[in-house]
Structure formats: C-alpha cells, structure tokens
N, CA, C, O and CB atoms as a CASP TS submission, in Angstrom:
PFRMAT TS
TARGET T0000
AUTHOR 0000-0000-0000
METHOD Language model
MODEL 1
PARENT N/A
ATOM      1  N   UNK     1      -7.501 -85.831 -39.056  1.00  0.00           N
ATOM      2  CA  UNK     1      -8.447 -85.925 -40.149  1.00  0.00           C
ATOM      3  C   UNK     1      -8.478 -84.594 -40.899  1.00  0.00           C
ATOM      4  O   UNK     1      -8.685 -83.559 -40.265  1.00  0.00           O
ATOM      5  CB  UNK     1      -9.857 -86.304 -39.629  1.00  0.00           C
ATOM      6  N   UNK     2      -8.284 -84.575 -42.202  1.00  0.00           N
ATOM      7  CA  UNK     2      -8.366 -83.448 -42.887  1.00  0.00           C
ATOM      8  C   UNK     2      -9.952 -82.989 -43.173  1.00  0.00           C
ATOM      9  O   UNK     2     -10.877 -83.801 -43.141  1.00  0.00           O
ATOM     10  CB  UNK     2      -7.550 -83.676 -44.140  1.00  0.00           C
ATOM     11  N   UNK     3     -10.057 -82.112 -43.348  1.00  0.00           N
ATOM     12  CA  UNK     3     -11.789 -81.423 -43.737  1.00  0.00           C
ATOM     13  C   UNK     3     -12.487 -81.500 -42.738  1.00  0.00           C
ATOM     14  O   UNK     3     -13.621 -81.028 -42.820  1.00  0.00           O
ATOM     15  CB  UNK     3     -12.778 -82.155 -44.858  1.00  0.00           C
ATOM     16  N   UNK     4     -11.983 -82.208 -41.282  1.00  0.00           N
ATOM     17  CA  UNK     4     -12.660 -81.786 -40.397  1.00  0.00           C
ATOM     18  C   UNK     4     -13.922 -80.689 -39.854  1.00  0.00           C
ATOM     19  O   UNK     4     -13.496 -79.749 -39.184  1.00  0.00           O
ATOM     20  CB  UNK     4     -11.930 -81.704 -40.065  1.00  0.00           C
ATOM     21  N   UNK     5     -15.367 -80.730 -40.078  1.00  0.00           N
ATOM     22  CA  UNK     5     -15.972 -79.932 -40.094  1.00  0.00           C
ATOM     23  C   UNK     5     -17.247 -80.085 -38.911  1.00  0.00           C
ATOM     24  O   UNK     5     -17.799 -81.132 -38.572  1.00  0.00           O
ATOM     25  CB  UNK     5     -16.175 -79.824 -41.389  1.00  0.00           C
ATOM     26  N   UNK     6     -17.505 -78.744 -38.427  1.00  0.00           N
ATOM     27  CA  UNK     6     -18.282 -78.909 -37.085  1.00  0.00           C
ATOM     28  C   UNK     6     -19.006 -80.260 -36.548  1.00  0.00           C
ATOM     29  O   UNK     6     -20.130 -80.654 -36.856  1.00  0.00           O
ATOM     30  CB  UNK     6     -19.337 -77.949 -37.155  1.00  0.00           C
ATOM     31  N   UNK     7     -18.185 -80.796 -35.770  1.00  0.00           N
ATOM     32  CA  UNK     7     -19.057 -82.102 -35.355  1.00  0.00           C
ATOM     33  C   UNK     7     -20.502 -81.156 -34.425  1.00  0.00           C
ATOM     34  O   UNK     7     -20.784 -80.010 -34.073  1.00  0.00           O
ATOM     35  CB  UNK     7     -17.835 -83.479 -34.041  1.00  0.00           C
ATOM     36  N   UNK     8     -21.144 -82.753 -34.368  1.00  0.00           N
ATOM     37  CA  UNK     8     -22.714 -82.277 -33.625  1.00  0.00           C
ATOM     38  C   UNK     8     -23.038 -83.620 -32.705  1.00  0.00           C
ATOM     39  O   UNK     8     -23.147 -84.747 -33.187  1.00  0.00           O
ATOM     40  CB  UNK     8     -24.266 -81.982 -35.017  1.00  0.00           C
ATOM     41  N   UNK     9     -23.155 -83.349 -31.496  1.00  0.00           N
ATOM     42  CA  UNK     9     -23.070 -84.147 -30.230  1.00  0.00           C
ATOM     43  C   UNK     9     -24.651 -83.829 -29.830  1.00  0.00           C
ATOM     44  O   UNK     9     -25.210 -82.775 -29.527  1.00  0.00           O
ATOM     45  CB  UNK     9     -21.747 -83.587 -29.007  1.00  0.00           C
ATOM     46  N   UNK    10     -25.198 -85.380 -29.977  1.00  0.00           N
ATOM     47  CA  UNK    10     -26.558 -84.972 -29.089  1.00  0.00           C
ATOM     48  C   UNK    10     -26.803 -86.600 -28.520  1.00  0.00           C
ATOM     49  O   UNK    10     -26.255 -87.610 -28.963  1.00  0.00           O
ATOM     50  CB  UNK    10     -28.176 -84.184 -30.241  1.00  0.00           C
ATOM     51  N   UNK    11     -27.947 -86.496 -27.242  1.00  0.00           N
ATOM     52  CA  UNK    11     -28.126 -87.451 -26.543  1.00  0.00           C
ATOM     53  C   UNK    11     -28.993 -88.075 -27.235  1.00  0.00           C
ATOM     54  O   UNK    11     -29.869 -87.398 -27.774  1.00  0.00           O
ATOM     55  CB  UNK    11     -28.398 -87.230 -25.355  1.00  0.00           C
ATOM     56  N   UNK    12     -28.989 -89.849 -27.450  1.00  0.00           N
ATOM     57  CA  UNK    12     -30.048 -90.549 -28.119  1.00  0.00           C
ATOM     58  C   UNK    12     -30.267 -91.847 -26.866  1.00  0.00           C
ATOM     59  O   UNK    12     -29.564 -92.730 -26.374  1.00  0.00           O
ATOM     60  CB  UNK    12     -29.514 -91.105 -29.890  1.00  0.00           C
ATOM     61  N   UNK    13     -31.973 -91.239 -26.687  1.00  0.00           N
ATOM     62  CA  UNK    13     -32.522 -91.376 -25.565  1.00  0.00           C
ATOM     63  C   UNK    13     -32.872 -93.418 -25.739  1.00  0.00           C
ATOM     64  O   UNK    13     -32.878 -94.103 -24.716  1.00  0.00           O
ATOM     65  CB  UNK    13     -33.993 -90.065 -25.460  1.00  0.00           C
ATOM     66  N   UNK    14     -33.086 -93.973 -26.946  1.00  0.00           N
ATOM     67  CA  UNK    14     -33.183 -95.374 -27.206  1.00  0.00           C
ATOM     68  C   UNK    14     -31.980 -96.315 -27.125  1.00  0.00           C
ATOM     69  O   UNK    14     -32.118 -97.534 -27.226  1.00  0.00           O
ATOM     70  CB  UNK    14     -33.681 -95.483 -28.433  1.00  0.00           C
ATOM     71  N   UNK    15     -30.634 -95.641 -26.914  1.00  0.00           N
ATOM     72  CA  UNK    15     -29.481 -96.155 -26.564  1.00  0.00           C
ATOM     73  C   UNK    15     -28.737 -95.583 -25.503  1.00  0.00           C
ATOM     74  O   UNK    15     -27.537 -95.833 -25.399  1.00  0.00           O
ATOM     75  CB  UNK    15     -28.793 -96.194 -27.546  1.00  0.00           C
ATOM     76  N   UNK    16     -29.248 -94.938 -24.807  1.00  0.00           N
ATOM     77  CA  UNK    16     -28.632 -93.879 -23.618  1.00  0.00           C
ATOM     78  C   UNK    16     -27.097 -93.882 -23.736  1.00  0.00           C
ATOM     79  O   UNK    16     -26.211 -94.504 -23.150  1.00  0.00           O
ATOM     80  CB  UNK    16     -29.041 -94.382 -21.931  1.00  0.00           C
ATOM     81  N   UNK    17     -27.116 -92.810 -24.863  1.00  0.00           N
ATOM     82  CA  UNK    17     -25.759 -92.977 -25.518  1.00  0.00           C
ATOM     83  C   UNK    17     -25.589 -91.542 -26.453  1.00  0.00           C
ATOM     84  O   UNK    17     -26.466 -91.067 -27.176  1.00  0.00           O
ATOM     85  CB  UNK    17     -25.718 -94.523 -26.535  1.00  0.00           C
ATOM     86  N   UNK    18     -24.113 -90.951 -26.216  1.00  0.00           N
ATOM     87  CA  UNK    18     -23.655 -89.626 -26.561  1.00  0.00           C
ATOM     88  C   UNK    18     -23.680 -89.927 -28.274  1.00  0.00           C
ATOM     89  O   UNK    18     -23.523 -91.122 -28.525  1.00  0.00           O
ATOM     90  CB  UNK    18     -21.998 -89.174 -25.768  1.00  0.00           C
ATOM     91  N   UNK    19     -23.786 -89.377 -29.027  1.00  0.00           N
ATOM     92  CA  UNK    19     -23.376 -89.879 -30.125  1.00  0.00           C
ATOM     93  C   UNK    19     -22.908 -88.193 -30.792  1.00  0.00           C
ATOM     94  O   UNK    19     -23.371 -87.146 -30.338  1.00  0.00           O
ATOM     95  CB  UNK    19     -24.671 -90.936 -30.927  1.00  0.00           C
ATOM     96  N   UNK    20     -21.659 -88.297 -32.223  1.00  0.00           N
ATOM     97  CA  UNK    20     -20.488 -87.439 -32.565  1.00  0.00           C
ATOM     98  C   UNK    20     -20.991 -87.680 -33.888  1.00  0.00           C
ATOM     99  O   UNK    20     -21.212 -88.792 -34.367  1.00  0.00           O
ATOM    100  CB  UNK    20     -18.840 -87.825 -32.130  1.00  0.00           C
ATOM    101  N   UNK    21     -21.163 -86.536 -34.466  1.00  0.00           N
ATOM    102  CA  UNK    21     -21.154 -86.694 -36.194  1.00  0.00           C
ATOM    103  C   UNK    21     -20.430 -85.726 -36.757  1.00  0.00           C
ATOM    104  O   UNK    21     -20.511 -84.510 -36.579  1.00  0.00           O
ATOM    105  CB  UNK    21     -22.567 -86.582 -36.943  1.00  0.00           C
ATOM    106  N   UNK    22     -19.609 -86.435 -37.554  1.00  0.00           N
ATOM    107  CA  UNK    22     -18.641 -85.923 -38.304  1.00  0.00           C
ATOM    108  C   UNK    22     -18.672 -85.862 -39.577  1.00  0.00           C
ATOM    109  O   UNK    22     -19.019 -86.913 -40.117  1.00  0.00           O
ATOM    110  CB  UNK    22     -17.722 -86.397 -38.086  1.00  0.00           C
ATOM    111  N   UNK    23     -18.235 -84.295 -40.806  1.00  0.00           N
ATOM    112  CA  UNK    23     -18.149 -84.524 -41.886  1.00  0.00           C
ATOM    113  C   UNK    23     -16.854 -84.564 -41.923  1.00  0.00           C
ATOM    114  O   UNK    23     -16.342 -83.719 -41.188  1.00  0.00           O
ATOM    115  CB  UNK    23     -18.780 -83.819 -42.650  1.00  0.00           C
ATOM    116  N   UNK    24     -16.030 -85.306 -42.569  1.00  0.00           N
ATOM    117  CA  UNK    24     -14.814 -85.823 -43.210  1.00  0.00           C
ATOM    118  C   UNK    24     -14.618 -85.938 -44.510  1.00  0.00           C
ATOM    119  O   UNK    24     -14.887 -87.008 -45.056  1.00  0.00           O
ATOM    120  CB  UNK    24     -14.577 -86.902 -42.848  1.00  0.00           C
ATOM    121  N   UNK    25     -14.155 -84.949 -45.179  1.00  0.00           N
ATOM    122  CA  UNK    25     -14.032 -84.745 -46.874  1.00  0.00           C
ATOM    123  C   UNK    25     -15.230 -85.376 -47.209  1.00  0.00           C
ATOM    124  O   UNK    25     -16.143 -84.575 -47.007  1.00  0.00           O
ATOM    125  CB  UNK    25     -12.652 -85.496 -47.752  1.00  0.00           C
ATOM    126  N   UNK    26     -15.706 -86.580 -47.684  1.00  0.00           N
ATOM    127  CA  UNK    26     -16.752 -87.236 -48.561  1.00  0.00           C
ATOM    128  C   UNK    26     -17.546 -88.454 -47.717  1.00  0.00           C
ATOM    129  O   UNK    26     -18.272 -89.361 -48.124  1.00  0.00           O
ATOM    130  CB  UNK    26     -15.972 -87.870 -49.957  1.00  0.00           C
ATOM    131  N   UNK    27     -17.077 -88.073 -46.310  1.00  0.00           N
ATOM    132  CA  UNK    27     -17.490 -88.839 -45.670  1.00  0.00           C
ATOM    133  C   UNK    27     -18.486 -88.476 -44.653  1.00  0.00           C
ATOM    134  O   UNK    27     -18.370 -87.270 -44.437  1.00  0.00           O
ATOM    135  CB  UNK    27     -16.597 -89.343 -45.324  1.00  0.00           C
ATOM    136  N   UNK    28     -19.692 -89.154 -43.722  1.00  0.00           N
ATOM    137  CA  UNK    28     -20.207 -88.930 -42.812  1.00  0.00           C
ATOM    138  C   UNK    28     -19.637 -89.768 -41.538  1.00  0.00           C
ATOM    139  O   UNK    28     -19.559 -90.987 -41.695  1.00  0.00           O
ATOM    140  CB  UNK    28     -21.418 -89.034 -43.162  1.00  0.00           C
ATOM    141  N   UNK    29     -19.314 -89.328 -40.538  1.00  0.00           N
ATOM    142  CA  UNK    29     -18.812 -90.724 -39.504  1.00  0.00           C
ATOM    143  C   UNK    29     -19.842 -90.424 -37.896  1.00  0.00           C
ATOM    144  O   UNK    29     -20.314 -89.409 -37.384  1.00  0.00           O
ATOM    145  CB  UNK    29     -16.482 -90.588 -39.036  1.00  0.00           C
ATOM    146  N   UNK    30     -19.840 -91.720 -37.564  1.00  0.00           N
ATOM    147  CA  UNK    30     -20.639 -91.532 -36.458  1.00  0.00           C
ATOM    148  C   UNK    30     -20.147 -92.044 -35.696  1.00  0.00           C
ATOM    149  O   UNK    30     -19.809 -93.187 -36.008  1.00  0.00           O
ATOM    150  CB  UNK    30     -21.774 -91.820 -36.426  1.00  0.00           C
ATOM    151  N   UNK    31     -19.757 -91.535 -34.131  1.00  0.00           N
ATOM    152  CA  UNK    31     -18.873 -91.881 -33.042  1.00  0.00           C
ATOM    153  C   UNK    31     -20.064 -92.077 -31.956  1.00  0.00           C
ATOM    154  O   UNK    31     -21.060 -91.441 -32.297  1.00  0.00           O
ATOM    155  CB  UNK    31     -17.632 -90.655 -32.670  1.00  0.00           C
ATOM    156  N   UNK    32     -20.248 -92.881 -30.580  1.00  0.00           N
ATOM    157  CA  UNK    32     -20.740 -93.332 -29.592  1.00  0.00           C
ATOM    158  C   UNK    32     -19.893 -93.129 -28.332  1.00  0.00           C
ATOM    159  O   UNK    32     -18.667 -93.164 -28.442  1.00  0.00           O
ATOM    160  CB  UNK    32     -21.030 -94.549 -29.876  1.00  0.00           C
ATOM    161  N   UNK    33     -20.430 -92.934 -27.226  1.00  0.00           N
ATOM    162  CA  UNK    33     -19.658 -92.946 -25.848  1.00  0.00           C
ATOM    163  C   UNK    33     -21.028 -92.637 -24.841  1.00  0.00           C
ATOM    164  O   UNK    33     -22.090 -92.068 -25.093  1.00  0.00           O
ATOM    165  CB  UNK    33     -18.223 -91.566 -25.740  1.00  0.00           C
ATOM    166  N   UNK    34     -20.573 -93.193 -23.754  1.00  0.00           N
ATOM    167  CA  UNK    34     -21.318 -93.485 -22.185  1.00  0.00           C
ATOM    168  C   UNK    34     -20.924 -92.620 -21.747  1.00  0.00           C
ATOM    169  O   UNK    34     -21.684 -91.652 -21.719  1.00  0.00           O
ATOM    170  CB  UNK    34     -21.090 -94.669 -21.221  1.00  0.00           C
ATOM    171  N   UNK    35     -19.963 -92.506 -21.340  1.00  0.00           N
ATOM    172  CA  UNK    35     -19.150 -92.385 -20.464  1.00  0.00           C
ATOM    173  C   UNK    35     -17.963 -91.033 -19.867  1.00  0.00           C
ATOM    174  O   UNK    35     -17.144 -90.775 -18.985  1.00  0.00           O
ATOM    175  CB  UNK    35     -18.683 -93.370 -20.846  1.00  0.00           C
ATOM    176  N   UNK    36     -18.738 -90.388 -21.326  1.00  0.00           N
ATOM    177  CA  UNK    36     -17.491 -88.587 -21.701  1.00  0.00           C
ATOM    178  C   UNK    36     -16.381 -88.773 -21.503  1.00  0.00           C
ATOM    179  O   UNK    36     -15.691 -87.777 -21.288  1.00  0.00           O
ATOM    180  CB  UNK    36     -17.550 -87.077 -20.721  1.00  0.00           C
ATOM    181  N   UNK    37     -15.723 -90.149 -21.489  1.00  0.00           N
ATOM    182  CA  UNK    37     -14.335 -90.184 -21.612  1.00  0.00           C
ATOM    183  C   UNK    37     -13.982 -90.823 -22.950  1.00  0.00           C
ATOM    184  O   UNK    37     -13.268 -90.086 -23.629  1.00  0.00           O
ATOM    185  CB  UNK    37     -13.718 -90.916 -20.448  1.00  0.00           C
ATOM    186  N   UNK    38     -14.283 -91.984 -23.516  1.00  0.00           N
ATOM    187  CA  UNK    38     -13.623 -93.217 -24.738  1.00  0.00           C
ATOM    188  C   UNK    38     -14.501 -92.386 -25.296  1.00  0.00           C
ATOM    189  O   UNK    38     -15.261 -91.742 -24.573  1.00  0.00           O
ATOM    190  CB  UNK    38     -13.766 -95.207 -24.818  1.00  0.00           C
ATOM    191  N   UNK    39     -14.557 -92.200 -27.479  1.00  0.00           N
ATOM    192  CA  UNK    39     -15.189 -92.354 -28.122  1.00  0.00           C
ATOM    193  C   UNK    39     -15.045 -93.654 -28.804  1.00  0.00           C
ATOM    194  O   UNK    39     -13.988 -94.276 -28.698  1.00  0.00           O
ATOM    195  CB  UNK    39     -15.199 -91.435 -28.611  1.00  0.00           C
ATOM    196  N   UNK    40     -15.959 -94.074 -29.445  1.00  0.00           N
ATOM    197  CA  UNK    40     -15.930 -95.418 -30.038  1.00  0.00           C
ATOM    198  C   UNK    40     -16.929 -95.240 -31.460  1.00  0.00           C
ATOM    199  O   UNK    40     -18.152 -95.142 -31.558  1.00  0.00           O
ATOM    200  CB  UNK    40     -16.549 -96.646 -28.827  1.00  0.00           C
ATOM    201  N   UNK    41     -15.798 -95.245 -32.544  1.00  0.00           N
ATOM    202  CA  UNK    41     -16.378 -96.066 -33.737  1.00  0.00           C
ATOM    203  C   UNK    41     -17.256 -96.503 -33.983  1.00  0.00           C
ATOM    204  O   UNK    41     -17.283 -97.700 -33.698  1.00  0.00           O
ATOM    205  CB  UNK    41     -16.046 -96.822 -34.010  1.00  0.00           C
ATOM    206  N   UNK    42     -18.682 -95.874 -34.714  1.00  0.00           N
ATOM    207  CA  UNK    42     -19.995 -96.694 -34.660  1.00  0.00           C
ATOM    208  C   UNK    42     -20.452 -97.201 -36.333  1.00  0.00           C
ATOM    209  O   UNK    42     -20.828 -98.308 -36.717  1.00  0.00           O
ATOM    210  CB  UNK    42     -21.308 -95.593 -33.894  1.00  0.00           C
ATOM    211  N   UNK    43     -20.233 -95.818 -37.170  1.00  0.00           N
ATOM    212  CA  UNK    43     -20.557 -96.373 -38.857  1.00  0.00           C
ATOM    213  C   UNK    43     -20.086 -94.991 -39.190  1.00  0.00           C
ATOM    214  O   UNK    43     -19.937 -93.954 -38.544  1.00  0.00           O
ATOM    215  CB  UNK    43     -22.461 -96.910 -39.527  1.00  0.00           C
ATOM    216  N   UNK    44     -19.915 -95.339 -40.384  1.00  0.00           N
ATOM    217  CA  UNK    44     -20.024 -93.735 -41.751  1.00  0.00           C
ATOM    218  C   UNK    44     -20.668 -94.387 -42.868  1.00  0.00           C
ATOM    219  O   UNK    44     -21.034 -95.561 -42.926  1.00  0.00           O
ATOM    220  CB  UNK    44     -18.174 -92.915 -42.568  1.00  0.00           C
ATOM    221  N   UNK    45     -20.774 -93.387 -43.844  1.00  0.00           N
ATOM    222  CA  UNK    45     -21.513 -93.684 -44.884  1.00  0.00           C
ATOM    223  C   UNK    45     -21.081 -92.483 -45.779  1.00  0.00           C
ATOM    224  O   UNK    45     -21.039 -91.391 -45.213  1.00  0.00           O
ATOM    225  CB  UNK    45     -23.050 -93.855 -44.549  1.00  0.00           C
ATOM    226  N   UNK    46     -20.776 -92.534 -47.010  1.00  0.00           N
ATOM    227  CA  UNK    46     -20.623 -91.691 -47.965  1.00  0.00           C
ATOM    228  C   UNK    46     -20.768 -92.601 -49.705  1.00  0.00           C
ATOM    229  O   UNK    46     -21.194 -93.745 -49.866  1.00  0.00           O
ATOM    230  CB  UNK    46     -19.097 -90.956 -47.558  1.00  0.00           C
ATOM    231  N   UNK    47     -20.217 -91.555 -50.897  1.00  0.00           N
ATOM    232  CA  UNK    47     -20.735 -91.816 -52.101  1.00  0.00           C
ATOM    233  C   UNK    47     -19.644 -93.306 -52.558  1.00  0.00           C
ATOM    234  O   UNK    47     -18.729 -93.857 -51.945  1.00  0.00           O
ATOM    235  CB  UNK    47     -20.642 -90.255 -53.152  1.00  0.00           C
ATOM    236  N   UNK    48     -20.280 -93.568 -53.906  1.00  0.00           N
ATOM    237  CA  UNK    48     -19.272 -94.974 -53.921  1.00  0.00           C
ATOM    238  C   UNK    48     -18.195 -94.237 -55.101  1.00  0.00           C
ATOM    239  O   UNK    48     -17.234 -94.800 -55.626  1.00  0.00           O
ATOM    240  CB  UNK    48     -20.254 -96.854 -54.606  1.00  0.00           C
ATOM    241  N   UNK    49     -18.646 -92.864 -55.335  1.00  0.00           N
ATOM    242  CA  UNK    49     -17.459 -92.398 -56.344  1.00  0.00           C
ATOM    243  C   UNK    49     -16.604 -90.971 -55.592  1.00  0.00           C
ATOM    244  O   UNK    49     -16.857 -89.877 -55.088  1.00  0.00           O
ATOM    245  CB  UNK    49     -18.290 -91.882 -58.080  1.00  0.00           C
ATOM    246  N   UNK    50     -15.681 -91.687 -55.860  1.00  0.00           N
ATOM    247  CA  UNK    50     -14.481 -90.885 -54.491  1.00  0.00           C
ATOM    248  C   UNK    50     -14.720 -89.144 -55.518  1.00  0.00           C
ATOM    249  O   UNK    50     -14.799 -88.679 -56.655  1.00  0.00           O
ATOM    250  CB  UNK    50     -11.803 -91.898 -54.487  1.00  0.00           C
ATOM    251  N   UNK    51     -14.740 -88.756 -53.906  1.00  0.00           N
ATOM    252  CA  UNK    51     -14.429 -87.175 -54.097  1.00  0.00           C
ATOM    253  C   UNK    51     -15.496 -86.354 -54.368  1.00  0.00           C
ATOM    254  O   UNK    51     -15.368 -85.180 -54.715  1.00  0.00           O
ATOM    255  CB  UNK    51     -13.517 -86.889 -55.190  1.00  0.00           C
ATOM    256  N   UNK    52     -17.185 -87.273 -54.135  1.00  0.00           N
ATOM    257  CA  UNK    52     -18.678 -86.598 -53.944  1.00  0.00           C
ATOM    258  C   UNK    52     -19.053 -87.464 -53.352  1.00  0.00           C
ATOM    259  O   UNK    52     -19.033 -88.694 -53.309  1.00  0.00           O
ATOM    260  CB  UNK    52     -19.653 -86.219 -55.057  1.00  0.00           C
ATOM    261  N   UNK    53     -19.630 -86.133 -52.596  1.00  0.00           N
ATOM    262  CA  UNK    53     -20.829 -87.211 -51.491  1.00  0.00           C
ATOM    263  C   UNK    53     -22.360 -86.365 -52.082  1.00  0.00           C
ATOM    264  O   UNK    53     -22.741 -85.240 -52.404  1.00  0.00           O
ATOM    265  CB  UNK    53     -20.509 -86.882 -48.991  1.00  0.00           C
ATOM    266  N   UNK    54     -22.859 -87.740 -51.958  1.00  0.00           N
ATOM    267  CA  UNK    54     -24.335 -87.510 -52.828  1.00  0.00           C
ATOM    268  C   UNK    54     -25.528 -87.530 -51.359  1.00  0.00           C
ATOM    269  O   UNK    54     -26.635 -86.995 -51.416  1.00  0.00           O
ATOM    270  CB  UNK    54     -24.716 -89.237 -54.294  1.00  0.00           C
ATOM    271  N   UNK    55     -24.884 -88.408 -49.870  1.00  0.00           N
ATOM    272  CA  UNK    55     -25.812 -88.110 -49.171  1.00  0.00           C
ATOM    273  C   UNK    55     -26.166 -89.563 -48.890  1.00  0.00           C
ATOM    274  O   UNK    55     -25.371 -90.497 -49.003  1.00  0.00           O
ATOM    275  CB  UNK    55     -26.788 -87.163 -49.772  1.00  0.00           C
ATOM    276  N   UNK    56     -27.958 -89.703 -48.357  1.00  0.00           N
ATOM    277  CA  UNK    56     -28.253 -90.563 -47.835  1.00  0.00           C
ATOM    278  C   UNK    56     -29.253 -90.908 -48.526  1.00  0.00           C
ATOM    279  O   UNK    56     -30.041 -90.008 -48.235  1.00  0.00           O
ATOM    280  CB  UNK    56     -28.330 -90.442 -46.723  1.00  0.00           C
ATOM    281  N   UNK    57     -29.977 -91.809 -49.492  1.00  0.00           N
ATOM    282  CA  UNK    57     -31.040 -91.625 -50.291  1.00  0.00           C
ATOM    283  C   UNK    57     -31.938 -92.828 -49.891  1.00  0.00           C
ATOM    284  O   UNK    57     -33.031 -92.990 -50.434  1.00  0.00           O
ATOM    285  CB  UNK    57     -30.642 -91.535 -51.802  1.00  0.00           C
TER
END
C-alpha cells in the first residue's frame, strides 16, 4: 500500500476484538482480529472525489 501512514491498534471492549486503522492516500481502512495472528477486512471510508479526503461528517 502506498501512503501507508501510522496505523493505531486499540482493544474494543463491545466486540472483544483488536481493531487496525489505517490512512491510505485518501482513504481510511479498518482491519479486525481475535486472535494476533489473521487480520481481516472490516470497512474504509473516504471522499467521493478522488485525491481528497474530506473525513467523516
């Protein structure tokens, strides 16, 4: 992944579940895992006009 930028790993205690957030050029992505081994694909969200991200409103 290009633009790779500091992911942030914290425990969410209503899904007893690791969760990974990632910025990715214009993107936000959110990764899940149990288990500290698999990550797994959960959502992203970014702008609908390529090449700005405006955020979460």
């Amino acid at each position: 992944m290009l633009d790779f930028r500091d992911p942030k790993v914290f425990w969410y205690d209503e899904s007893s579940m690791w969760v990974r957030v990632l910025a990715v050029r214009d993107h936000v992505k959110f990764y899940t895992y149990s288990n500290l081994k698999a990550w797994f694909f959960a959502s992203d969200f970014s702008s609908d006009i390529p090449g700005i991200h405006r955020g979460y409103f």
